[in-house]
N, C-alpha and C positions, 0 to 999 in steps of 0.2 A: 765695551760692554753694552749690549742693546736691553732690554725691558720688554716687556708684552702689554696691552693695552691697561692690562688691569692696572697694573702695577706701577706703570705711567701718569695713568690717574689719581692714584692714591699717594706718590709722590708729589703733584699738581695740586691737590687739595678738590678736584673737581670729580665730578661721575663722570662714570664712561660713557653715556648720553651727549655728557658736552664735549666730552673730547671728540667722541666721531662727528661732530659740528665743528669743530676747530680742524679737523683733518680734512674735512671736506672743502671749508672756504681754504685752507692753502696754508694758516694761521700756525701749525703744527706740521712739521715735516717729519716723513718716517718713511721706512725701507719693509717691505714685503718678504717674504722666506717663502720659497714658494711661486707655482705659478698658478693660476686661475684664478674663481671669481673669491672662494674663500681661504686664498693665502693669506697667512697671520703676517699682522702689523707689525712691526718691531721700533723703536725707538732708543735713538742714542743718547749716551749720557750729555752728551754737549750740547742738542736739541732742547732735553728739559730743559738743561740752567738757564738758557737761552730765554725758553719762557718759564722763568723763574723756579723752578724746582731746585730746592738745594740739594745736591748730592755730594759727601764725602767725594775726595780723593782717592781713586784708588792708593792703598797702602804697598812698599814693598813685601814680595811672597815671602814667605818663613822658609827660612835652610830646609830642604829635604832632610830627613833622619835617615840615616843608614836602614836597611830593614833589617829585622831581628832575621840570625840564623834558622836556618831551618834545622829543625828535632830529624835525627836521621832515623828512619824506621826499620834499619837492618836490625835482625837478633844482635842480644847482646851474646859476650863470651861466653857466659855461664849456660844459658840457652840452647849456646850451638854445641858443647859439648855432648857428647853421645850419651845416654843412659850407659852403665857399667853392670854390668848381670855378675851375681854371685854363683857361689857352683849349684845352687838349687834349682835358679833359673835355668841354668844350662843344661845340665841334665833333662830337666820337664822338656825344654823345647826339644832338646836333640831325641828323646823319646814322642814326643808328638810329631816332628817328620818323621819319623822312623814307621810308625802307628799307620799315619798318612799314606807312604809309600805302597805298605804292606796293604793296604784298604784299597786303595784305585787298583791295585794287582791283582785282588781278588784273594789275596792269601789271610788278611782278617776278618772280622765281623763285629757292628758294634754291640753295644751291653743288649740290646733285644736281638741278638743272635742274625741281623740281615745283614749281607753280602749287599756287595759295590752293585750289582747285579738284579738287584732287586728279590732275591731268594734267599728262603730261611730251611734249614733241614729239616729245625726241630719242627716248623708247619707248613709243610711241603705245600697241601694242598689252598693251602690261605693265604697265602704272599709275606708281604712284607707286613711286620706285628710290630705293636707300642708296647708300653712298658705296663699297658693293660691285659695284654696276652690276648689271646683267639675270643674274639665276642661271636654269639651266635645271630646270623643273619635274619633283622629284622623285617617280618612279615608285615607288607604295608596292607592293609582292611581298611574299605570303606564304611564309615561310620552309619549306623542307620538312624532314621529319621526318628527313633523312641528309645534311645540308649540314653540318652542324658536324664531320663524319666523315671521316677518308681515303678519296676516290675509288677511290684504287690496290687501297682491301682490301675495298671493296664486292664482290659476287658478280655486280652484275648490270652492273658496270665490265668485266668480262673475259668473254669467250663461250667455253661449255664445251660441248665434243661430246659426246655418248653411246656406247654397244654400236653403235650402228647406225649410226655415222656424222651423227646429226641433230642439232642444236641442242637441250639438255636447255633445257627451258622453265623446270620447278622441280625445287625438291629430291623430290618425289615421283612424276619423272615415271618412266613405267617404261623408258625408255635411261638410267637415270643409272649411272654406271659404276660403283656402291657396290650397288646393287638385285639386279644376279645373283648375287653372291658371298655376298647377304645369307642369313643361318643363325639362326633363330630360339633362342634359347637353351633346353637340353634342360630338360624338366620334371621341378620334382623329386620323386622318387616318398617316398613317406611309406613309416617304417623301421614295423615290425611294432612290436605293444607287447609288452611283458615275458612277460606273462601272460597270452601270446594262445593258446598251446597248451592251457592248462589251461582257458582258455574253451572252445575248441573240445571238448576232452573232457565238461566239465558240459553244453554242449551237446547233443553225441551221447545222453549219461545221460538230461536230458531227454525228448528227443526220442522213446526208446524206452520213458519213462512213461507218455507220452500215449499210444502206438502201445498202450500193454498190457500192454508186455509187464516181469516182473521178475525179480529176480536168482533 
């Protein structure tokens, strides 16, 4: 039985620090598992006691135990017996082949009247029907962009006259009875700056430097 370093150690009383210094000066002999630079150390039991580690004797192994039988997982008897059908069963089934036969033939039809065949008489021109009977074929319509809205408060629900008597077409037409009373808002004039007289004066000063003329 060999050991791992740890475990070598902790058998020894020492850390595994001393021990790879006991391994290295020669102090401690051990076998490698393994080949390269980090093959694991291994050490024998005869090696510790050697350097003092007490180990047990190996003990004799314990008798193997027979192993428990194995549970078989065939059905049981009762299992494999067949279901036994009364005359009611037999009947129903032997009238459902019978039902079946006559369907793939084409000679029945089930309870909403359609054939193996995909046809019904009683709705020739509609195909094959559910137990809903002939629906009428839904018109798909695209939705408009003022149908989720109140009618009542649409603008173009109610007809509105103008100045002149005529039917306003839009809001920008020129009868719309908002247009001639319309008054554009006044513009607003920009206030002087502070120091706008005193500009105007360096101005003039200016102005009669360049001209020539001086104080």
């Amino acid at each position: 039985m060999t050991y791992s370093k740890k475990e070598a150690a902790r058998l020894l009383g020492v850390s595994t620090r001393t021990l790879q210094r006991r391994m290295h000066d020669g102090s401690v002999r051990f076998t490698k598992r393994g080949t390269g630079r980090f093959a694991e150390a291994r050490f024998s039991a005869e090696e510790l006691r050697r350097c003092g580690a007490t180990i047990p004797e190996p003990t004799s192994p314990e008798p193997e135990t027979a192993p428990a039988p194995e549970q078989s997982h065939e059905p049981s008897d009762i299992a494999s017996v067949p279901h036994r059908m009364n005359g009611i069963e037999t009947t129903r089934e032997s009238d459902d082949l019978a039902f079946a036969a006559k369907y793939l033939a084409g000679e029945a039809c089930d309870s909403c009247g359609n054939f193996f065949n995909g046809s019904n008489p009683r709705f020739q021109s509609s195909g094959p029907q559910t137990l809903l009977g002939p629906l009428p074929p839904r018109v798909k319509t695209r939705p408009g962009t003022a149908d989720h809205m109140d009618q009542n408060l649409l603008g173009t629900s109610t007809v509105m006259h103008g100045t002149d008597g005529e039917i306003v077409p839009c809001a920008n037409a020129d009868n719309h009875p908002l247009l001639p009373g319309f008054k554009p808002l006044p513009t607003a004039t920009k206030l002087p700056h502070p120091n706008q007289s005193r500009q105007d004066v360096l101005d003039a000063i200016l102005s009669g430097v360049r001209a020539g003329w001086s104080r």
